[in-house]
C-alpha positions as YAML, in Angstrom:
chain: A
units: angstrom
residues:
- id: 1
  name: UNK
  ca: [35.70, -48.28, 10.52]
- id: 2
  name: UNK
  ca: [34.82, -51.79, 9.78]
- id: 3
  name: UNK
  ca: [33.72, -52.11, 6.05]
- id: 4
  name: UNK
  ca: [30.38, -53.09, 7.15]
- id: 5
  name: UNK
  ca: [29.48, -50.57, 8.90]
- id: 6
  name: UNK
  ca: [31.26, -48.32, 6.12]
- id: 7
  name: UNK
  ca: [28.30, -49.35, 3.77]
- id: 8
  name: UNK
  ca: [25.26, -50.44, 6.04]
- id: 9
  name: UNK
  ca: [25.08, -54.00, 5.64]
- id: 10
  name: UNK
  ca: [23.09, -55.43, 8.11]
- id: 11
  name: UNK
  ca: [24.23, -58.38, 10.95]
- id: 12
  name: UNK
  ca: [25.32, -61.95, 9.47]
- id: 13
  name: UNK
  ca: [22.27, -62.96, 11.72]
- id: 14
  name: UNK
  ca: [19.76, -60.58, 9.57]
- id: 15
  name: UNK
  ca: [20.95, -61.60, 6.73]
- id: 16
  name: UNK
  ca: [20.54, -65.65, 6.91]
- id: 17
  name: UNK
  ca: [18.30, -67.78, 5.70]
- id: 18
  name: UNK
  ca: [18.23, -71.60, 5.38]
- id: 19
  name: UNK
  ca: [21.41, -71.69, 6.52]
- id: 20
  name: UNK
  ca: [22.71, -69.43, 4.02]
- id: 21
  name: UNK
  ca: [24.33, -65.70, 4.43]
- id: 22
  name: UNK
  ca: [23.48, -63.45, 1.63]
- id: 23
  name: UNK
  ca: [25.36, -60.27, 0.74]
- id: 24
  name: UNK
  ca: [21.85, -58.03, 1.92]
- id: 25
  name: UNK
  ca: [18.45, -58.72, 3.46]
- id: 26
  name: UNK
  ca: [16.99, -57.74, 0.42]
- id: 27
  name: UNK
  ca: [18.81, -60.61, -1.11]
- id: 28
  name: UNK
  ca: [17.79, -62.73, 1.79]
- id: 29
  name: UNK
  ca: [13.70, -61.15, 1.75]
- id: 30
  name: UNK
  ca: [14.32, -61.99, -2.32]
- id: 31
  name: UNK
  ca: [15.42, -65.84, -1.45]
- id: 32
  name: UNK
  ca: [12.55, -66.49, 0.88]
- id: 33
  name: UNK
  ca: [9.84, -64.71, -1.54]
- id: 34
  name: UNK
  ca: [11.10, -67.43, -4.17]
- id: 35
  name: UNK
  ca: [11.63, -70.32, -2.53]
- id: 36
  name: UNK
  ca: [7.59, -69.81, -1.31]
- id: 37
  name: UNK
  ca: [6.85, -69.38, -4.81]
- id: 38
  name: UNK
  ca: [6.54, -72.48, -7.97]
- id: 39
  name: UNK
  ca: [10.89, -72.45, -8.53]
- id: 40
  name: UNK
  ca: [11.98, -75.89, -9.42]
- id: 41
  name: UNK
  ca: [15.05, -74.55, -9.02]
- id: 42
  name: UNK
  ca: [16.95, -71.84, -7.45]
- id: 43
  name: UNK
  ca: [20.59, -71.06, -7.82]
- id: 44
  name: UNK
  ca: [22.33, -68.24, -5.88]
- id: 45
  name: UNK
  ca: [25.03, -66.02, -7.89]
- id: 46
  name: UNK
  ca: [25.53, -68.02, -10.99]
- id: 47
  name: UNK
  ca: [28.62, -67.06, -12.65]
- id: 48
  name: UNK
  ca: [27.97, -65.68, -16.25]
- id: 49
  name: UNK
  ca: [30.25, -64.25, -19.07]
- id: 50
  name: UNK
  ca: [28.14, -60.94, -20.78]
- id: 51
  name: UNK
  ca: [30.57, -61.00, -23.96]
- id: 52
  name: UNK
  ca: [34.45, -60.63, -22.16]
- id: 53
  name: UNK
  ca: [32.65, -59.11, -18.79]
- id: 54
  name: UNK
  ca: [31.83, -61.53, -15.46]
- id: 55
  name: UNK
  ca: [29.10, -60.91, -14.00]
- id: 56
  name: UNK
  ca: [27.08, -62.86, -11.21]
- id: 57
  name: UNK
  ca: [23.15, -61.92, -10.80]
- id: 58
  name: UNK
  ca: [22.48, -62.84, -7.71]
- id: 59
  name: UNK
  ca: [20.17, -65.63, -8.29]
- id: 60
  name: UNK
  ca: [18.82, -67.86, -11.91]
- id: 61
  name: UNK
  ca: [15.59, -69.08, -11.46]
- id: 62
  name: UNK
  ca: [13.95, -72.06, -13.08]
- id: 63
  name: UNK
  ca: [10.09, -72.41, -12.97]
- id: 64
  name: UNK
  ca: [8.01, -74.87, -15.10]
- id: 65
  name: UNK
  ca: [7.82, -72.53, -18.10]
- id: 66
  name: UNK
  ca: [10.31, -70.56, -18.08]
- id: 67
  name: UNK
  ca: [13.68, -69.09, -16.29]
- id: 68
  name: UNK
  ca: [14.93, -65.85, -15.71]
- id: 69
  name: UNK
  ca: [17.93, -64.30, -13.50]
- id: 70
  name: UNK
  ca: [17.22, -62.08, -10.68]
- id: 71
  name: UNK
  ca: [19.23, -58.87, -9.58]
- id: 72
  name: UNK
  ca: [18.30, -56.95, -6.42]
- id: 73
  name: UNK
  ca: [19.95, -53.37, -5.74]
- id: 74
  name: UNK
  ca: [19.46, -50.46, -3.24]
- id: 75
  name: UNK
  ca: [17.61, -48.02, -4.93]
- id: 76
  name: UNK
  ca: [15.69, -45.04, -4.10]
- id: 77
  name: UNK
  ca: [12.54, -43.26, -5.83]
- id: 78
  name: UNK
  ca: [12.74, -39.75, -7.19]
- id: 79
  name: UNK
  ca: [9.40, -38.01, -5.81]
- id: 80
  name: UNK
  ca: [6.19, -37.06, -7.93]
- id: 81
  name: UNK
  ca: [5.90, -33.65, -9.44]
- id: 82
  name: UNK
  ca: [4.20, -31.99, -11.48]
- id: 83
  name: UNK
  ca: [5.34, -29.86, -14.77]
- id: 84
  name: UNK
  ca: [3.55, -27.53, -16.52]
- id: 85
  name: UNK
  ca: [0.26, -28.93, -15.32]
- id: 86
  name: UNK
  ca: [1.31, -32.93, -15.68]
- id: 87
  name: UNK
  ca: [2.14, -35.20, -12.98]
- id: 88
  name: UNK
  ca: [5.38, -36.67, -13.55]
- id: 89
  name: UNK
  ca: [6.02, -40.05, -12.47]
- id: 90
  name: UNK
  ca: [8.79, -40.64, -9.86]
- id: 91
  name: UNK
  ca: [11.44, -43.23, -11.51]
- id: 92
  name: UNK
  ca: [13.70, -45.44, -9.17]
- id: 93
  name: UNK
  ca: [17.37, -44.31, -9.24]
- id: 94
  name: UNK
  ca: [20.19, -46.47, -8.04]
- id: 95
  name: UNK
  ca: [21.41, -45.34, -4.37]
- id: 96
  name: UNK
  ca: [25.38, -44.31, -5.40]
- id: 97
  name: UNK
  ca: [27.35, -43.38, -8.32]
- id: 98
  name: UNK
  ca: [29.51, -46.68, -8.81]
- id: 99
  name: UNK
  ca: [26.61, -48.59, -9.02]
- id: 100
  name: UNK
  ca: [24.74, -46.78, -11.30]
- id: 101
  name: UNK
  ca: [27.46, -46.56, -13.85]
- id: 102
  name: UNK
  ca: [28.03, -50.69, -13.26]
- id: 103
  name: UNK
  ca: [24.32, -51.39, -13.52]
- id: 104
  name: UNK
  ca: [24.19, -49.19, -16.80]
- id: 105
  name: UNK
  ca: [27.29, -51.36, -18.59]
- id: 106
  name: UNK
  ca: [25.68, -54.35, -17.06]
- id: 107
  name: UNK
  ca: [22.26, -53.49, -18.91]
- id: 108
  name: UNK
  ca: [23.73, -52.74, -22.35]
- id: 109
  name: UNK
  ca: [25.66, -56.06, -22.61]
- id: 110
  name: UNK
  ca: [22.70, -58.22, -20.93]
- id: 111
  name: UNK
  ca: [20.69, -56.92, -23.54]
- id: 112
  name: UNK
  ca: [23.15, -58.26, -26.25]
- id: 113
  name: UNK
  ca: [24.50, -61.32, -24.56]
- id: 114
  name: UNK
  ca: [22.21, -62.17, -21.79]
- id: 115
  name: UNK
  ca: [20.65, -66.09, -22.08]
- id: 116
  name: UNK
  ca: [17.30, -65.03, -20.47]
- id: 117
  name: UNK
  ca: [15.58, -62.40, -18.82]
- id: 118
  name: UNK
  ca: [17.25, -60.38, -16.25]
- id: 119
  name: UNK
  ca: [14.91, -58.95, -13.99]
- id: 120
  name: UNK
  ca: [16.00, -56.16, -11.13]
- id: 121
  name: UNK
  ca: [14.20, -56.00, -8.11]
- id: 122
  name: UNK
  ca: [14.67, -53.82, -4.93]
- id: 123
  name: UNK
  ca: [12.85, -53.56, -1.62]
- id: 124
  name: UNK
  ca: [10.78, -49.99, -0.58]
- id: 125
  name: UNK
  ca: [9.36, -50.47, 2.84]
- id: 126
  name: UNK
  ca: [10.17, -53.83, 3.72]
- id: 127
  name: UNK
  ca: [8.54, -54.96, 0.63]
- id: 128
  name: UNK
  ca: [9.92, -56.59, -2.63]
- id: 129
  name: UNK
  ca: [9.61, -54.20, -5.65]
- id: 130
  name: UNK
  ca: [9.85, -55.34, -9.25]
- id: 131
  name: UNK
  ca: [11.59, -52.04, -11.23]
- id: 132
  name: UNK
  ca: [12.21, -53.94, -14.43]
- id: 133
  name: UNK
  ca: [13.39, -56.48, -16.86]
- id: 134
  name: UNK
  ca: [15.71, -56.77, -19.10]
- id: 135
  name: UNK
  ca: [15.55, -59.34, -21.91]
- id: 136
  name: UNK
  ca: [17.73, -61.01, -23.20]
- id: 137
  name: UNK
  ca: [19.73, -60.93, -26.24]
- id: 138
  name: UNK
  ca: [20.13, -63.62, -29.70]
- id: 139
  name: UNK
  ca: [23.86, -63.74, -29.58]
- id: 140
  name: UNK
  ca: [24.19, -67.81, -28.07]
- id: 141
  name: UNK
  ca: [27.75, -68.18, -26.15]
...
């Protein structure tokens, strides 16, 4: 079984844009939401150092007053219930197990070393979803 089909990426022909190939079309839906936006400036997986880890958000983002770096994962949303009476809100959860843990180091250290906001994104029903940010922490590198 081809890798691809192993973890559902879509066709190379889905996933292009401008004449780019991203890893995912939610990458790609992400690129085309932001280059319609105000970016000056739009750079596709800048390569970082979060203390000794690399790490490369998939795209930094430069608008007239201020940047940030963008992440977009698979993720899924737990439903609503209700406990003791209360409605409990459904939180989004990442879609497997390596990820999660990854995304949770990723977090801690972007909160310490990260140079600007870090803000993850994901797509629920063919529409962009922002599920938070993370900002950034004091220490320069």
């Amino acid at each position: 079984m081809k890798l691809q089909q192993a973890i559902r990426v879509a066709a190379r022909e889905a996933r292009t844009f401008a004449g780019r190939v991203y890893r995912s079309q939610a990458e790609m839906r992400m690129a085309r939401w932001l280059e319609a936006g105000d970016a000056l400036e739009i750079h596709y997986e800048p390569k970082l150092m979060l203390g000794d880890e690399p790490y490369r958000p998939d795209f930094f983002v430069v608008k007239p007053d201020y940047s940030f770096y963008v992440e977009v994962k698979a993720m899924r949303r737990t439903p609503v219930r209700f406990s003791r009476g209360k409605r409990v809100e459904p939180k989004w959860k990442y879609v497997n197990a390596a990820q999660r843990e990854r995304m949770r180091r990723i977090t801690r250290l972007w909160a310490k070393y990260g140079p600007a906001p870090l803000q993850i994104w994901t797509v629920a029903r063919e529409t962009l979803v922002h599920v938070k940010t993370i900002e950034g922490g004091t220490i320069s590198q």
